[in-house]
C-alpha positions in Angstrom: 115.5 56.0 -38.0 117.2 54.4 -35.5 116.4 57.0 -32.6 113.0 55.8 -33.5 113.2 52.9 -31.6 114.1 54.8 -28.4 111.8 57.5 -28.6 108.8 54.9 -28.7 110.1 52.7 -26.0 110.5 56.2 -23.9 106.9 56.9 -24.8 106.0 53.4 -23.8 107.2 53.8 -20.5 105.9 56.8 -19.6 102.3 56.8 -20.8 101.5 53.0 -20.8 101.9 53.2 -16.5 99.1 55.9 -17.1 96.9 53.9 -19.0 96.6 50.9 -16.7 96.3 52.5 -13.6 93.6 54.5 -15.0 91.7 52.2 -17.3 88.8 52.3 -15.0 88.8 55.9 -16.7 89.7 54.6 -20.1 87.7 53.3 -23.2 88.0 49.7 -22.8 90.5 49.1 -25.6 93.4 50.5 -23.5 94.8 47.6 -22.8 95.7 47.3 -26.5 97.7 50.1 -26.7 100.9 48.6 -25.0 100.9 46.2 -27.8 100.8 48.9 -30.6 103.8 50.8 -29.0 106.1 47.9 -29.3 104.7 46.9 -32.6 105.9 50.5 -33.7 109.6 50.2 -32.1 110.0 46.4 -33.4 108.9 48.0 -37.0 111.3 50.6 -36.4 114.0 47.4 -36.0 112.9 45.6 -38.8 113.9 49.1 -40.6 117.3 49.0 -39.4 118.3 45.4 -40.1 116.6 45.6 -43.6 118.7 48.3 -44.3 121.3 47.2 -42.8 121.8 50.4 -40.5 125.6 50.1 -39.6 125.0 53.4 -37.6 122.7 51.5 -35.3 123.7 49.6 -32.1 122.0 46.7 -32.5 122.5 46.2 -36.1 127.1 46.6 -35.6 127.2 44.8 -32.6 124.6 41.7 -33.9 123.9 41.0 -37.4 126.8 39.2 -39.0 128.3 40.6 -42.6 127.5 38.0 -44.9 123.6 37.6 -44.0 121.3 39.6 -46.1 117.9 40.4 -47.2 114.9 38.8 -45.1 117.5 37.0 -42.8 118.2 39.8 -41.4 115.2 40.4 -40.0 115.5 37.1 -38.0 118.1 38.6 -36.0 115.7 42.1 -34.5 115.8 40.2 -31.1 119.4 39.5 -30.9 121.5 40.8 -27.7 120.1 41.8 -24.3 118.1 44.7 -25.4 116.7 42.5 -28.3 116.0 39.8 -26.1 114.1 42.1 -23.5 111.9 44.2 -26.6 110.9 40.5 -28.0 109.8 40.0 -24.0 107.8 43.0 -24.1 106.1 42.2 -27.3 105.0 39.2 -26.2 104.2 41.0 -22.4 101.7 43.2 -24.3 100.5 40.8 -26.4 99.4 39.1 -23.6 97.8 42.0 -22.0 95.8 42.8 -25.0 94.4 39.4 -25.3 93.5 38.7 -21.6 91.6 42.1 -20.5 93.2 42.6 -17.4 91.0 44.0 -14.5 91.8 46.4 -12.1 94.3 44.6 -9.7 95.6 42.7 -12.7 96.5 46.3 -14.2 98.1 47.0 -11.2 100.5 44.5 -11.1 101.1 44.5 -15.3 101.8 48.2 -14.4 104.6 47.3 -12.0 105.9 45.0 -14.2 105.8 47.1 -17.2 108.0 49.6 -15.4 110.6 47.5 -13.8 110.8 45.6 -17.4 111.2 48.4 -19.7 112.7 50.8 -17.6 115.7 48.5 -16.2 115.5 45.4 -18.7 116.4 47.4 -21.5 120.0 49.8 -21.9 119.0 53.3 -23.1 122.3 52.5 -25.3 121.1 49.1 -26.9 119.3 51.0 -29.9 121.2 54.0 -29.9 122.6 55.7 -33.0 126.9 55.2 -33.0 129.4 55.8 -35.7 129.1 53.9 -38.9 130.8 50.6 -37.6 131.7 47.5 -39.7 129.6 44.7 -39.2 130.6 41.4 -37.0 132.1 39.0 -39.1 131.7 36.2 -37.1 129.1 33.7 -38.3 125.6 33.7 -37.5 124.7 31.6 -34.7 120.9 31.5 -34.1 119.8 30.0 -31.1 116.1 29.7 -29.2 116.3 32.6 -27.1 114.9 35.0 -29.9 111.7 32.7 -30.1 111.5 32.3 -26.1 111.5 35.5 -24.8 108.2 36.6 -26.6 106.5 33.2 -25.6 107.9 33.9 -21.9 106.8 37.7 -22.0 103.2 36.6 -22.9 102.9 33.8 -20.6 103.5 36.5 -17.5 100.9 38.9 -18.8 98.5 36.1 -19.5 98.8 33.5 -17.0 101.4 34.6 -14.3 99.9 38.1 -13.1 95.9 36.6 -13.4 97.3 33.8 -11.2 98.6 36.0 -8.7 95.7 37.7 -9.0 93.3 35.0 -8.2 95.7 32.8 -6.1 92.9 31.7 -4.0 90.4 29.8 -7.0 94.0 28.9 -9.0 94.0 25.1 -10.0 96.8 23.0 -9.6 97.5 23.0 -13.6 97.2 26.5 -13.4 100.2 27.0 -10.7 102.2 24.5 -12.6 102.3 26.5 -15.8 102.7 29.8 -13.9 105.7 27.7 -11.9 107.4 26.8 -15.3 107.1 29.9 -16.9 108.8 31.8 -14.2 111.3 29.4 -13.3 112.3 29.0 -16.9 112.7 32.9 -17.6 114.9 32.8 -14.5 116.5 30.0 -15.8 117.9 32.0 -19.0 117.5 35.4 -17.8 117.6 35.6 -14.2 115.5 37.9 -14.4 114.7 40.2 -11.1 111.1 40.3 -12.2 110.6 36.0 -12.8 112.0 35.9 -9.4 109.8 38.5 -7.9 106.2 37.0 -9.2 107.5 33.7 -8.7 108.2 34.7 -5.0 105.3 36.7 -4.7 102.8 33.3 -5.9 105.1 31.2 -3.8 104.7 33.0 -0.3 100.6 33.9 -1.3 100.5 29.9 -1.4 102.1 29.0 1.6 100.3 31.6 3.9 96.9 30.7 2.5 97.7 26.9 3.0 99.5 27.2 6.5 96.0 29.7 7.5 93.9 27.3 6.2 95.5 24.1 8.2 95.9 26.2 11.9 93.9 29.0 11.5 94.5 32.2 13.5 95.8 32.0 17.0 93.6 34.1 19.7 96.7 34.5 22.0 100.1 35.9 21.2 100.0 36.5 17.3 102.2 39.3 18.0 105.1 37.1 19.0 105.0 35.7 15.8 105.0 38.6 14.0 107.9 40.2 16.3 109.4 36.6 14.6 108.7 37.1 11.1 110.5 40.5 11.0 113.4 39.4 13.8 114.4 36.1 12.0 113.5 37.3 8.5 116.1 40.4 8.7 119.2 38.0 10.6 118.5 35.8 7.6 118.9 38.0 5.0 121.9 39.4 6.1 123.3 35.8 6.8 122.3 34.6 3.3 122.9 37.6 1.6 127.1 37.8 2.8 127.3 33.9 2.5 126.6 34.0 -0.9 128.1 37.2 -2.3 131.7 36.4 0.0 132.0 33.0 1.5 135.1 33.2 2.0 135.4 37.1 3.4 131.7 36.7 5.3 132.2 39.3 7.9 133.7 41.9 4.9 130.2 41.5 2.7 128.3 42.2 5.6 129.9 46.2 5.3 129.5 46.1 1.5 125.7 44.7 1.2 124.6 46.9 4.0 122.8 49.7 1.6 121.2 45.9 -0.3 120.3 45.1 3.4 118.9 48.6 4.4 116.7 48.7 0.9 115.6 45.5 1.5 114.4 45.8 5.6 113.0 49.6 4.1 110.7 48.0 1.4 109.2 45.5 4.0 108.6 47.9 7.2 106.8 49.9 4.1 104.8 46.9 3.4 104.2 45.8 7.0 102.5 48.9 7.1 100.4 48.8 4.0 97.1 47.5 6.3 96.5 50.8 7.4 96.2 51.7 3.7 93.5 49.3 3.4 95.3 46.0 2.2 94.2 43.9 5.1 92.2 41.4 3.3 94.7 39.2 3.7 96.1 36.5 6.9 98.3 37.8 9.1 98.1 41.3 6.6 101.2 43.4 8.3 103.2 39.9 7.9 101.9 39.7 4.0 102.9 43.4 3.3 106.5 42.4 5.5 107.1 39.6 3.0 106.0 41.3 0.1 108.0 44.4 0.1 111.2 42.0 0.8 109.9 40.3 -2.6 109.8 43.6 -4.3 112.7 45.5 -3.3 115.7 43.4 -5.6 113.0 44.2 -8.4 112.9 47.7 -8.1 116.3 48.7 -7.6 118.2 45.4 -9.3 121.5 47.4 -9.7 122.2 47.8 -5.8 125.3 46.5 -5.0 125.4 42.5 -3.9 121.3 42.5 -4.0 121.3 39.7 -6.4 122.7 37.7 -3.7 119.4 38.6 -1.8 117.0 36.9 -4.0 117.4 33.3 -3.4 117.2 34.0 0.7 113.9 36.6 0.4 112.3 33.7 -1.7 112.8 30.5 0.9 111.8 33.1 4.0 108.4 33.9 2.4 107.9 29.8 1.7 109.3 28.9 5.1 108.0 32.4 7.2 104.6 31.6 7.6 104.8 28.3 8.9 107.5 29.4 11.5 105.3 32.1 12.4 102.4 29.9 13.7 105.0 28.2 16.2 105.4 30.8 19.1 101.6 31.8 19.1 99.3 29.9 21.5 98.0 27.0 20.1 97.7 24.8 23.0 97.1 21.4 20.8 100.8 21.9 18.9 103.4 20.6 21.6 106.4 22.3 22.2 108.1 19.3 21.2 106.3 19.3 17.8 107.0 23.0 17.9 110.5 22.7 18.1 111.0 20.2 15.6 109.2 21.8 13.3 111.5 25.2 13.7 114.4 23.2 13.6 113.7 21.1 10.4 112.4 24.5 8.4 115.2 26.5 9.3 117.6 23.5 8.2 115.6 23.5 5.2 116.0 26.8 4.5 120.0 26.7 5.0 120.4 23.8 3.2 118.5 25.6 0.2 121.5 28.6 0.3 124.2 25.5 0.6 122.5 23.9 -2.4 123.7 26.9 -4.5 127.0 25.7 -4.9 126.2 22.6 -6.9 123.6 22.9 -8.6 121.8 26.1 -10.6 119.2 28.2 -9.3 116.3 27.7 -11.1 116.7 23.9 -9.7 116.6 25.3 -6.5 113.7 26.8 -7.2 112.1 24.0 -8.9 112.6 21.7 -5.4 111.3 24.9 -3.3 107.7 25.1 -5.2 107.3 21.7 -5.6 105.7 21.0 -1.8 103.0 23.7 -2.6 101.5 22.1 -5.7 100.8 18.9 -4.1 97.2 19.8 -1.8 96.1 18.7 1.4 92.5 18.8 3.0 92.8 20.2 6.2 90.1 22.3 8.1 90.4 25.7 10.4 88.8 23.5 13.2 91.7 20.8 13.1 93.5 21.9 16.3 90.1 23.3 17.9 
């Protein structure tokens, strides 16, 4: 029975990806289905703690010998691959209740994959020896009961808010904000960071295009700047923070991180001629976005942890500095190089912050500018 687990999960990842992408195609109750597979494999846990399975993984290496009858079941989401099946239980419990659309699918798709196919070890429910069971004492904490709240907050408010970035109120952006941060906060998970980044950068272009509008001379020198400065920062941030102290060395170790990373943006730079150019500054967009992506998809590269922090300050910062070289002829140059000088200290002083004080702070005092709103107009510099 406890193979059960992984044969469901295996069918969960490859026929839920299916189902989304088509459910143009499908009956309407599709998005339901998601739900039912990870009912099936958390039924298939309950199984093995009520038993007390002391062939299966999770059951040896988590439940404690002295608990019994319903307690054990208290303990189904214990250790990393418990942890990331209660996630996806409450990730398609989400998607069941909010009827995603098209786009929405699209993105639940993604997230579906990168979730269940790297979140969870293929060896977390596997079937092992008959082992004796821990004897340490049971220590419950709030992570059991998180991770499902946390896994239905992204399917129900974090990838409809990406979605509709544009009509998202401020309340809105400030639950979607706390959900991520606090899922990277206990997780650091590749994915929090990747929709968190992904709303984040959406914000800051649509706000910076709102306030200056687009430039009828010499937008291509700031797009030869998004992908110049974007790529020396990267590397920069990337080797400062892996090896501080051995800077030059990281650069030779992190350069397949780097090379992943710079492919996955001059993918999405090119993603216009697909179609995706709905967007300002659309080649920039896909640039920034496939930089957001790429620690997702592959978040077992060697040192690309180390690039997250620095991909998600460039697509906050980017799109302002991008405006700078263009010809706007009522921004100054002296207003012009303040205003590159002050983001770019921002952005360094960001990486420095790293050594004091945790992450998800960093990101807290990063998104915190781009809830408050302004009133500016497209005609303010005309």
């Amino acid at each position: 029975m406890a193979n059960g687990t992984t044969l469901v999960l295996t069918v969960g990842l490859l026929l839920v990806p299916v189902l989304l992408l088509g459910r143009d195609w499908m009956p309407k109750w599709v998005h339901r289905i998601p739900l039912t597979i990870i009912s099936l494999a958390v039924l298939f846990r309950v199984y093995a703690f009520w038993t007390i399975d002391i062939t299966d993984a999770q059951v040896a290496g988590y439940l404690p010998d002295h608990v019994t009858g319903i307690e054990t079941i208290l303990h189904i989401f214990d250790g990393p691959a418990g942890l990331m099946l209660g996630l996806l239980l409450g990730f398609s419990a989400g998607l069941a209740l909010v009827e995603p659309n098209t786009s929405e699918c699209r993105w639940a798709t993604l997230c579906w994959i990168l979730l269940l196919g790297w979140g969870i070890d293929s060896d977390g429910f596997a079937t092992i020896a008959a082992t004796p069971l821990n004897a340490q004492p049971s220590i419950m904490d709030w992570h059991s009961a998180i991770y499902p709240l946390l896994g239905w907050g992204l399917s129900f408010v974090v990838i409809p808010t990406l979605v509709q970035i544009e009509n998202a109120t401020p309340s809105r952006l400030a639950a979607t904000f706390c959900i991520c941060i606090a899922l990277i906060d206990i997780s650091s998970s590749p994915v929090a960071w990747m929709l968190l980044g992904l709303i984040a950068h959406r914000i800051s272009s649509l706000r910076i295009h709102s306030i200056r509008g687009v430039a009828p001379q010499r937008r291509w020198v700031g797009l030869l700047l998004t992908f110049f400065l974007s790529s020396v920062i990267i590397v920069i941030g990337l080797s400062w923070l892996a090896m501080p102290d051995e800077f030059w060395k990281a650069i030779w170790y992190a350069r397949l991180a780097v090379g992943w990373i710079l492919l996955c943006g001059i993918v999405g730079a090119l993603t216009p001629m697909m179609g995706y150019d709905a967007y300002p500054r659309p080649e920039a967009w896909g640039f920034h976005t496939g930089l957001i992506l790429a620690p997702a998809i592959l978040p077992h590269l060697e040192l690309i942890e180390y690039a997250i922090l620095p991909i998600f300050v460039i697509g906050i910062v980017m799109p302002i500095l991008a405006t700078l070289p263009e010809y706007r002829p009522q921004i100054d140059w002296k207003r012009r190089g303040l205003e590159m000088i002050l983001l770019l200290s921002l952005l360094l002083f960001s990486l420095y912050l790293t050594n004091y004080i945790p992450l998800s702070l960093v990101a807290i005092l990063a998104v915190l500018p781009l809830l408050i709103q302004f009133k500016h107009s497209v005609d303010e510099e005309e």
